[in-house]
Legacy VTK file of the C-alpha trace (Angstrom):
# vtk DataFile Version 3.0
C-alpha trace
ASCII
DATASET POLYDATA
POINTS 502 float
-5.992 6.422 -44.886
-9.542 5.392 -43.254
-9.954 4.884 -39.743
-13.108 4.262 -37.969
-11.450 6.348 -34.435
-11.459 3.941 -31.315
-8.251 5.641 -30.385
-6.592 8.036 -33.175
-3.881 9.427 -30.960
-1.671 6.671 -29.648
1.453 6.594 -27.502
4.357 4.666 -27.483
5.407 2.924 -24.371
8.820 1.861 -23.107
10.416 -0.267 -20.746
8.487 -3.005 -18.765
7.621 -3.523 -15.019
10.439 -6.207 -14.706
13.235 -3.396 -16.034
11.756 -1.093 -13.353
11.774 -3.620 -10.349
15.573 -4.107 -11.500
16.117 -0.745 -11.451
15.013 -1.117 -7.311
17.991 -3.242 -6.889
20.190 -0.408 -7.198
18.348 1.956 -4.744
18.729 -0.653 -1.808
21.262 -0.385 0.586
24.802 -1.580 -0.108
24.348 -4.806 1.248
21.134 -5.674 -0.764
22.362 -3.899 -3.559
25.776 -6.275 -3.367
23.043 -9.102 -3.266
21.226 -8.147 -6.861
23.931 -7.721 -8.572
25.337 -11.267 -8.173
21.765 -12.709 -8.665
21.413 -10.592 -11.977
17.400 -11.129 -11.702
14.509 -9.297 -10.415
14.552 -11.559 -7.200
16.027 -9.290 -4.723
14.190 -6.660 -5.907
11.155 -7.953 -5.495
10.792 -10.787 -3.424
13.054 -10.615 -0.373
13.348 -13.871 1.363
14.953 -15.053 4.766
16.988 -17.274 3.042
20.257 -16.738 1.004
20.105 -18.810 -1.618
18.295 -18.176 -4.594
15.059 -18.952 -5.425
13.458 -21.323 -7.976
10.416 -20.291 -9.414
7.942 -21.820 -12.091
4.615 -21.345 -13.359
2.191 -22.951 -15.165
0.242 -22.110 -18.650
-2.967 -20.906 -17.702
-6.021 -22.792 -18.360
-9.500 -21.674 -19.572
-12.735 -22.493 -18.759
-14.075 -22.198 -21.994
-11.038 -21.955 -25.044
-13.541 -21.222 -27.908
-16.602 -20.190 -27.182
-19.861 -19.248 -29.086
-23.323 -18.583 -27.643
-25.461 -15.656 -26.249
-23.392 -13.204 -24.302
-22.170 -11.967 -21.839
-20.598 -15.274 -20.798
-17.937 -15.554 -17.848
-14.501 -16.920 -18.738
-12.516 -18.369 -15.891
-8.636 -18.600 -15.615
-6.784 -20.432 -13.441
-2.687 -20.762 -13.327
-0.074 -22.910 -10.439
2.864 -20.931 -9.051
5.518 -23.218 -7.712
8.280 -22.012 -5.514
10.948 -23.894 -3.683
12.584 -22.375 -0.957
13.831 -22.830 2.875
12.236 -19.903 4.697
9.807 -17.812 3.993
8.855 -15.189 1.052
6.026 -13.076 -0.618
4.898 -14.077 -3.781
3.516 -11.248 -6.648
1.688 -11.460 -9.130
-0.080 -10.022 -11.853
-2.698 -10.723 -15.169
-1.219 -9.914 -18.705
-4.386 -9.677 -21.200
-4.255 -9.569 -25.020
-5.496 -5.871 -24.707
-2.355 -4.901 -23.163
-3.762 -3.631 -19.806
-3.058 -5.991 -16.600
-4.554 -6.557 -13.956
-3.444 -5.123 -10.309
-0.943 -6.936 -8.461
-1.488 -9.069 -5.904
0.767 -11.460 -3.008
0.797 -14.003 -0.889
3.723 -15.032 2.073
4.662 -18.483 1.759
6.418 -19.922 4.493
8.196 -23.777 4.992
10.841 -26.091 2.962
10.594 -27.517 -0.541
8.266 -27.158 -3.147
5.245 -24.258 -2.442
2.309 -24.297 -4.696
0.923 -20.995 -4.862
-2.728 -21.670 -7.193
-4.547 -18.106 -8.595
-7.414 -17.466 -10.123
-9.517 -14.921 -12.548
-12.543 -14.381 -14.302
-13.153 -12.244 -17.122
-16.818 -11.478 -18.367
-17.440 -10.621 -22.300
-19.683 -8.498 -23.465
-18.942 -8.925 -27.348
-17.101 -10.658 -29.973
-13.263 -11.592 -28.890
-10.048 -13.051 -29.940
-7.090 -12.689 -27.421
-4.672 -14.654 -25.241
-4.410 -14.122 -20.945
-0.785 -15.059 -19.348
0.540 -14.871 -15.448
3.355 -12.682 -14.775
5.220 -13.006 -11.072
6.790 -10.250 -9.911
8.511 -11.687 -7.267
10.648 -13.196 -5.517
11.299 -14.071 -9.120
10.417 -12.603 -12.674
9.070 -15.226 -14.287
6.017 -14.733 -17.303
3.992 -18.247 -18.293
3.276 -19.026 -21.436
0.068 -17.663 -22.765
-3.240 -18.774 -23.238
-4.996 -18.223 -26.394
-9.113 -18.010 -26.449
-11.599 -16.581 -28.728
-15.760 -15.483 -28.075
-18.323 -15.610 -30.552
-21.503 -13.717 -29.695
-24.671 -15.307 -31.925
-25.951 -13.077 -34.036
-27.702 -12.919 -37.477
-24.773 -10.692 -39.186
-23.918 -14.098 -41.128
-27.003 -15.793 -41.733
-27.103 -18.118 -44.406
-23.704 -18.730 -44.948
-22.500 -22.532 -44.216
-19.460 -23.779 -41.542
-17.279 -23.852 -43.678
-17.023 -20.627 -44.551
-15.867 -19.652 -41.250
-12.344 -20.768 -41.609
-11.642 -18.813 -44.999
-10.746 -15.819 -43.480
-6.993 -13.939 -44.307
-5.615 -10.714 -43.393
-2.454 -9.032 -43.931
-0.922 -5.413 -42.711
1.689 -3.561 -43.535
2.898 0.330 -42.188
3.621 3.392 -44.501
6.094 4.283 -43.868
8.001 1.627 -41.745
11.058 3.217 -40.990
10.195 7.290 -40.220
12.918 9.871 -39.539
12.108 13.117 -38.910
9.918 15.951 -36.752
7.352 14.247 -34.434
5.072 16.933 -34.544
1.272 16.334 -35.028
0.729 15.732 -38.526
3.102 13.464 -39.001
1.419 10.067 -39.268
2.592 6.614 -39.601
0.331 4.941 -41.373
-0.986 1.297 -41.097
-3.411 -0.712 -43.866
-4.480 -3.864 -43.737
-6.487 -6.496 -46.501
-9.172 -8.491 -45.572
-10.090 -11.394 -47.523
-13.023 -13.622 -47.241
-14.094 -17.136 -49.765
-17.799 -15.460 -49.634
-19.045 -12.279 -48.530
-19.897 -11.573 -45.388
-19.895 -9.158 -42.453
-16.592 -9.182 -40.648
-15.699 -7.825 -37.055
-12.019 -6.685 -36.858
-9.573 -4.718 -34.571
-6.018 -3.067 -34.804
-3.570 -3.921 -32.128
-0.576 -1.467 -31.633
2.331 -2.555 -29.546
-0.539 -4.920 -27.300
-2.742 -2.685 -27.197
-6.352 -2.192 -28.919
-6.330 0.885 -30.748
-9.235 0.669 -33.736
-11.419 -1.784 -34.648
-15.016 -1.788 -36.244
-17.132 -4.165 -38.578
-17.268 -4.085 -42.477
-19.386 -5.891 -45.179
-16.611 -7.769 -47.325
-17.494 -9.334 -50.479
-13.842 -10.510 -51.869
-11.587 -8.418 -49.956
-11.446 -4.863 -48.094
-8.983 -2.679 -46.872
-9.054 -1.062 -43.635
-6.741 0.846 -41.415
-5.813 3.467 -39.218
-2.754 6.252 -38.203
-0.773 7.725 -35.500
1.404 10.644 -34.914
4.883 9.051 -32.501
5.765 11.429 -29.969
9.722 10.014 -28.963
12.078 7.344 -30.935
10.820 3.989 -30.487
10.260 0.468 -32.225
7.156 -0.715 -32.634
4.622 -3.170 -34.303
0.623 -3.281 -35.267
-1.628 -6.408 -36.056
-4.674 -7.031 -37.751
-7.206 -9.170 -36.113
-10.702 -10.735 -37.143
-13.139 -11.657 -34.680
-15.943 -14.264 -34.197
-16.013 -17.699 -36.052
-12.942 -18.060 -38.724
-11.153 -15.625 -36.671
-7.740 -15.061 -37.983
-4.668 -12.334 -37.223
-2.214 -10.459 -39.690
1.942 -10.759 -40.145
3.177 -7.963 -37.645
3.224 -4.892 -39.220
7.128 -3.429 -38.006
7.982 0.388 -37.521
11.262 2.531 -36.378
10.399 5.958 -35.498
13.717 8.423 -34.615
12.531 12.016 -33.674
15.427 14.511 -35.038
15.413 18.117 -35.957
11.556 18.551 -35.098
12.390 22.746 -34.083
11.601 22.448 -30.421
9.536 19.273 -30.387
11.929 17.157 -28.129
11.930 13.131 -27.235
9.266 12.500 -24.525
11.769 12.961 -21.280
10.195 11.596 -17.820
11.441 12.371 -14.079
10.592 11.999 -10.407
11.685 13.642 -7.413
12.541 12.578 -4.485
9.791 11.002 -2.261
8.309 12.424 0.943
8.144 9.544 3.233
6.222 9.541 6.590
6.575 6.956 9.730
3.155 6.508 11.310
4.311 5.787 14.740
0.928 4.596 16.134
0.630 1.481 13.372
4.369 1.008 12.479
3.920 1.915 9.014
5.407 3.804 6.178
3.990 5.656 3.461
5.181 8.405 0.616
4.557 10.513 -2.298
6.502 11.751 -5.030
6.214 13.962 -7.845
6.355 12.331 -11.244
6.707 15.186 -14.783
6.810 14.482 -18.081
7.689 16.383 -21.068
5.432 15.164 -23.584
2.572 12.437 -24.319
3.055 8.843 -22.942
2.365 6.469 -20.589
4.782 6.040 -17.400
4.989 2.937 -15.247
6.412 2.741 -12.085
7.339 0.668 -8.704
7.505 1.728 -5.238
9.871 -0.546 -2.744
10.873 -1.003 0.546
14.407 -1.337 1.343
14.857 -2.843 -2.246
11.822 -4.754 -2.068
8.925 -4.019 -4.231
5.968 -3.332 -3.143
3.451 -1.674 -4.986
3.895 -0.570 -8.800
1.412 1.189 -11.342
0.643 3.491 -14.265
-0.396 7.146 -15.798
-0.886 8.474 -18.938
0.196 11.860 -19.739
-2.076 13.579 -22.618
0.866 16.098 -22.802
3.923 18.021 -20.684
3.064 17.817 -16.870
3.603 16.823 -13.687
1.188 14.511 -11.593
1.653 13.292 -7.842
2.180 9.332 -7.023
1.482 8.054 -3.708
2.919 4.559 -1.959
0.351 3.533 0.642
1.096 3.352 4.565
3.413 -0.470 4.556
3.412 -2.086 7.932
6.719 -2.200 9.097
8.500 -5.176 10.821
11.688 -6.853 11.952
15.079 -4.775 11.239
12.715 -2.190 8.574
11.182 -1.040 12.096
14.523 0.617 12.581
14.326 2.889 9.914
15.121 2.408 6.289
14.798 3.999 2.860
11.559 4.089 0.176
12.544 4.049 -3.566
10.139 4.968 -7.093
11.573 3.856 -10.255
9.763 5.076 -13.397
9.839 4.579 -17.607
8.547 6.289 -20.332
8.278 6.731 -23.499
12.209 7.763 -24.061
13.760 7.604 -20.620
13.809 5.933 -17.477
14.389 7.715 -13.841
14.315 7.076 -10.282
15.188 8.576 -6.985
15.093 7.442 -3.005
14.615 8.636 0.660
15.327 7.128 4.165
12.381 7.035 6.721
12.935 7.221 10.150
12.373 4.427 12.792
9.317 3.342 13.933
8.750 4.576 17.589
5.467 3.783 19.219
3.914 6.446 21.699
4.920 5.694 25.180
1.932 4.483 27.389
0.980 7.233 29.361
1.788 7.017 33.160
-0.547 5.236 35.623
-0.828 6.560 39.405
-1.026 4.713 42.883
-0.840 5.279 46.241
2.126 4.035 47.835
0.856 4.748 51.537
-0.843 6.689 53.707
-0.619 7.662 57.785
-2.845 9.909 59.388
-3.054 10.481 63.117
-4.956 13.035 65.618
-2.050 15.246 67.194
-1.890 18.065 70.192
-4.917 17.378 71.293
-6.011 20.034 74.193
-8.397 19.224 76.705
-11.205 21.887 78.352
-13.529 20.676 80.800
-12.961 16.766 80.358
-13.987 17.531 76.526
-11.379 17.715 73.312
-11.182 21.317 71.911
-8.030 21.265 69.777
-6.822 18.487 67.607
-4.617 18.666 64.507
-4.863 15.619 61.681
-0.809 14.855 60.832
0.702 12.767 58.872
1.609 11.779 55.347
1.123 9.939 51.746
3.297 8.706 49.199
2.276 8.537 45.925
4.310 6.222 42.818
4.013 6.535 39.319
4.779 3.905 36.699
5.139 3.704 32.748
6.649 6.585 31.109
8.684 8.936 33.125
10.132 11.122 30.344
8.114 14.415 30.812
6.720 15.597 34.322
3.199 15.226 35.267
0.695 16.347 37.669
-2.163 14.025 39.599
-5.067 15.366 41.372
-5.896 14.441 44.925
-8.529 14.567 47.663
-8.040 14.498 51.524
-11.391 13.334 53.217
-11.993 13.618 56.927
-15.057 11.252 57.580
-16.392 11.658 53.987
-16.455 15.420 53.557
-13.288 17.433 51.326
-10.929 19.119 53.666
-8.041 19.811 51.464
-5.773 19.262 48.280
-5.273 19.997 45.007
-2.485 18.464 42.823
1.115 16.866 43.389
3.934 17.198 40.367
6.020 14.573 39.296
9.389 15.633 38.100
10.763 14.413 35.214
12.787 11.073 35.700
11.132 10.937 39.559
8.554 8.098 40.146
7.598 8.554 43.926
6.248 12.181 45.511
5.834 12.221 49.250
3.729 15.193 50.969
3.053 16.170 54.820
-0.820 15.898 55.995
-1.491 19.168 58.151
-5.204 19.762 58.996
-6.962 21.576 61.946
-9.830 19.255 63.133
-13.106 21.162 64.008
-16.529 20.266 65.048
-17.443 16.773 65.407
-13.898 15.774 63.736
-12.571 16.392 67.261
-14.557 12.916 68.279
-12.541 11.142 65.807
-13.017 9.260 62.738
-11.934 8.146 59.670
-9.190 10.063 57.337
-9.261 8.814 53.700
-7.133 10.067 50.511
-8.531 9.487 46.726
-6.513 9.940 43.455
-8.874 11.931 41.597
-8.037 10.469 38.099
-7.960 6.802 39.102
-10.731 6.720 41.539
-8.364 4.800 43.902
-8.555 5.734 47.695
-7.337 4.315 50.760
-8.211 5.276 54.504
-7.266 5.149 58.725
-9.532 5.312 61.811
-8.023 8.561 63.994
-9.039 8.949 67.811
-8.393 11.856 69.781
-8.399 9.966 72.790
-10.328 10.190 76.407
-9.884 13.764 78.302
-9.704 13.223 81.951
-13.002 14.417 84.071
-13.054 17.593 86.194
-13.138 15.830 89.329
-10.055 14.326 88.419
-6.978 15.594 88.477
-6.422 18.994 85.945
-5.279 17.759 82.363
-4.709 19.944 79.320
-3.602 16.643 77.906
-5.984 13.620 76.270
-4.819 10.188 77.092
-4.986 8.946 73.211
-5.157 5.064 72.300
-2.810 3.578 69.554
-3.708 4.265 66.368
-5.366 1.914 64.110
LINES 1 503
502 0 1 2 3 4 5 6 7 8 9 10 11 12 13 14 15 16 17 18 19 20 21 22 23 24 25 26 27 28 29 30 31 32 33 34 35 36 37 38 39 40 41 42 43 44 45 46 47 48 49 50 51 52 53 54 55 56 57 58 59 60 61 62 63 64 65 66 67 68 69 70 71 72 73 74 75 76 77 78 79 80 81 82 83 84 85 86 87 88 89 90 91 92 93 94 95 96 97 98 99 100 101 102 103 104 105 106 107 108 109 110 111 112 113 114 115 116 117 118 119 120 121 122 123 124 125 126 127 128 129 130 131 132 133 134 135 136 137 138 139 140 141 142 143 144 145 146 147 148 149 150 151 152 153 154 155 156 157 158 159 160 161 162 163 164 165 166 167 168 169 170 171 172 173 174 175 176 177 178 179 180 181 182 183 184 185 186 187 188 189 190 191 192 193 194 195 196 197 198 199 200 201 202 203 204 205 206 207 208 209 210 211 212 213 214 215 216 217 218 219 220 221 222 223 224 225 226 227 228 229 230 231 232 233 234 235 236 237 238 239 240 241 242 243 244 245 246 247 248 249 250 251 252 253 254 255 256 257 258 259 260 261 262 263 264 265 266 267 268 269 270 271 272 273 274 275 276 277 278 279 280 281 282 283 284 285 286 287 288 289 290 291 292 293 294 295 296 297 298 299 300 301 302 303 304 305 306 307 308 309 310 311 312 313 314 315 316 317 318 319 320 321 322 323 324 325 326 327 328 329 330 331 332 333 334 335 336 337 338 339 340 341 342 343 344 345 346 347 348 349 350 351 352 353 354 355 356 357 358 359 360 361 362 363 364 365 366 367 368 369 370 371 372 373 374 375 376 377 378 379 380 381 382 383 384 385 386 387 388 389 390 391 392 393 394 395 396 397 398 399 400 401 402 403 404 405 406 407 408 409 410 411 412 413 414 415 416 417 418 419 420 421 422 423 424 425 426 427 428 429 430 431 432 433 434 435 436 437 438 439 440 441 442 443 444 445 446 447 448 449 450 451 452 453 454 455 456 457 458 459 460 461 462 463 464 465 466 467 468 469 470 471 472 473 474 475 476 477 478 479 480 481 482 483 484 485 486 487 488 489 490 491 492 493 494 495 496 497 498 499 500 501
């Protein structure tokens, strides 16, 4: 066997995105699960709707810019495809590029709101580099699983490799493939190779690009001087039981593809070399309370080589899916972005991974708690204040004893859960004379506390009394007056004749 070595070790890969997101059905809640079941599709999985009734869901065959296309390169190709959904409500629409390669491309969505008929128009381009033959599709994911048909294009990149030959003999190009063996039973331990050749055959010689697809994906490939005909090919050692398929392409003008190439691989009595088994444990979730959002990790292990996909949901809707390749036995960590929460999924709810590989599928669930934003924190004010000038003692017509009485109220307002503690300042006409802090008692909004000062000094003329919330900057104030003593040629007073307050 000859193989030029793009990719020599190759791994199988098992079920598809649209088996997973059924799989999400069943780790919704009763209700939604009850719901899936009866539609039988991917729908409730992942596209939930506010509607009941199913819906429909078409799309388009893609279109390309440019369908066949030879030149200087790189050159841009453009794609285009129409989702159509009809519905009463509202939904979210996902989607997702299939290319000839076998990668895709990452998913995207769009909410679509209204009644009837919703046209739902996307959009790629794809740059080459180099010589191409390959197809592009549109896959939704939701709230339907519907694939389009595909899209078939091919890129020619001038060159001299077949100078001199004439048009015509572009379009007598052949190839065919077949594998050795095609059915294998036995130990899938490294070694063991399926083998894959391919023929091919040209009506003049002439330099040939070609490529070996296995199971969608690009494998080998390389470029060969062919006068009549040439073989080519390439191997792989299977890992787990599975079915598969190769192809042999040619690229550029006269491009052409092989039959496919079937296998059966069953991996028995290999002396400790077991099926590729995958698992994942049960997710971590966390509620951000500040953004109303939910996000999680989980642990995903394999036991062998291979590729695993999975998709995260929400309360049975999907939401986010991917992929990782395992180069052997292991474990690797998956992680589901923070998802804003809303409506009833505020409440609290549950966040599901479903995963396949190579031999198995798995998945496993968690609830998340409800979304509970901080309480504000508490905002002060003063409720009132009274302040007056009291026992007031006359000595020789002049005031020589006053005391400042009285009293403030002060309210709280937002959260009263916890108790809490506000600064304050008692002025006596502009300069500190006293306090520190009043506590708030859990569950209590209002605090009232006594004013009792000893004037002194030119206080005893009266003046103004003032209290400021330190936090807050809020302050009110009262004029005081210790009144008029009476004159020593009047009659003896220890008493001050005091006006009304204002």
């Amino acid at each position: 066997m000859k193989s030029s070595g793009l990719l020599r070790r190759v791994a199988a890969f098992g079920a598809t995105s649209a088996v997973l997101a059924a799989m999400v059905a069943g780790l919704a809640s009763p209700a939604q699960a009850a719901t899936t079941a009866k539609a039988g599709t991917l729908s409730a999985a992942a596209g939930a709707t506010s509607q009941a009734k199913p819906i429909a869901v078409s799309v388009s065959t893609p279109k390309a810019s440019i369908r066949d296309y030879e030149g200087s390169c790189p050159v841009k190709v453009n794609f285009s495809a129409q989702i159509k959904v009809k519905l009463k409500g509202k939904t979210t629409v996902a989607w997702r590029w299939l290319h000839g390669d076998g990668s895709k491309s990452k998913v995207q969505t769009k909410k679509v709101a209204g009644n009837g008929v919703k046209k739902v128009n996307v959009a790629q381009s794809v740059t080459f580099k180099g010589n191409v033959k390959g197809w592009e599709a549109l896959e939704v994911l939701g709230p339907k699983h519907v694939k389009s048909k595909k899209v078939y294009f091919s890129v020619a990149c001038g060159n001299n490799d077949d100078e001199g030959l004439r048009e015509a003999d572009y379009d007598k190009v052949s190839a065919r493939a077949w594998a050795n063996p095609s059915e294998y039973v036995g130990s899938c331990t490294p070694g063991d190779k399926i083998d894959f050749t391919g023929v091919i055959r040209v009506d003049r010689p002439r330099w040939v690009h070609y490529r070996w697809i296995l199971n969608g994906d690009v494998v080998d490939g390389g470029k060969v001087k062919v006068w009549d005909s040439r073989k080519v090919g390439f191997g792989f050692s299977p890992r787990s039981s599975h079915r598969g398929w190769a192809v042999l392409e040619t690229l550029g003008r006269g491009s052409t593809e092989s039959n496919r190439a079937h296998y059966k691989v069953w991996c028995k009595g290999d002396g400790g070399h077991h099926e590729t088994k995958v698992s994942v444990s049960t997710p971590t979730t966390g509620t951000n309370h500040n953004t109303c959002a939910v996000g999680a990790n989980a642990t995903v292990s394999s036991t062998g080589r291979g590729r695993v996909e999975y998709v995260w949901s929400v309360n049975g809707k999907a939401v986010s899916s991917g992929s990782t390749y395992f180069h052997g036995a292991g474990s690797k960590s998956v992680e589901l972005s923070e998802q804003a929460l809303s409506g009833d999924a505020t409440k609290g709810g549950t966040v599901s991974i479903a995963i396949s590989g190579p031999g198995n599928r798995d998945s496993a669930s968690q609830s998340y708690a409800a979304c509970k934003k901080e309480d504000p924190a508490p905002t002060y004010s003063i409720a009132s204040f009274e302040a007056s000038a009291t026992g007031v003692t006359c000595t020789d017509g002049k005031v020589t004893a006053a005391k400042l009485t009285g009293s403030f109220t002060l309210k709280r307002t937002g959260s009263l859960a916890h108790s809490a503690s506000v600064s304050y300042r008692i002025t006596v006409n502009g300069a500190f004379r006293s306090g520190i802090s009043v506590t708030f008692p859990a569950g209590v909004d209002t605090v009232t506390r006594p004013i009792d000062y000893n004037l002194a000094g030119d206080e005893l003329k009266g003046g103004t009394a003032g209290l400021e919330l330190v936090e807050t900057g809020a302050s009110v104030s009262t004029k005081y007056s210790t009144g008029v003593c009476a004159q020593p040629h009047d009659e003896p007073s220890t008493q001050a004749t005091a006006p009304a307050q204002s």
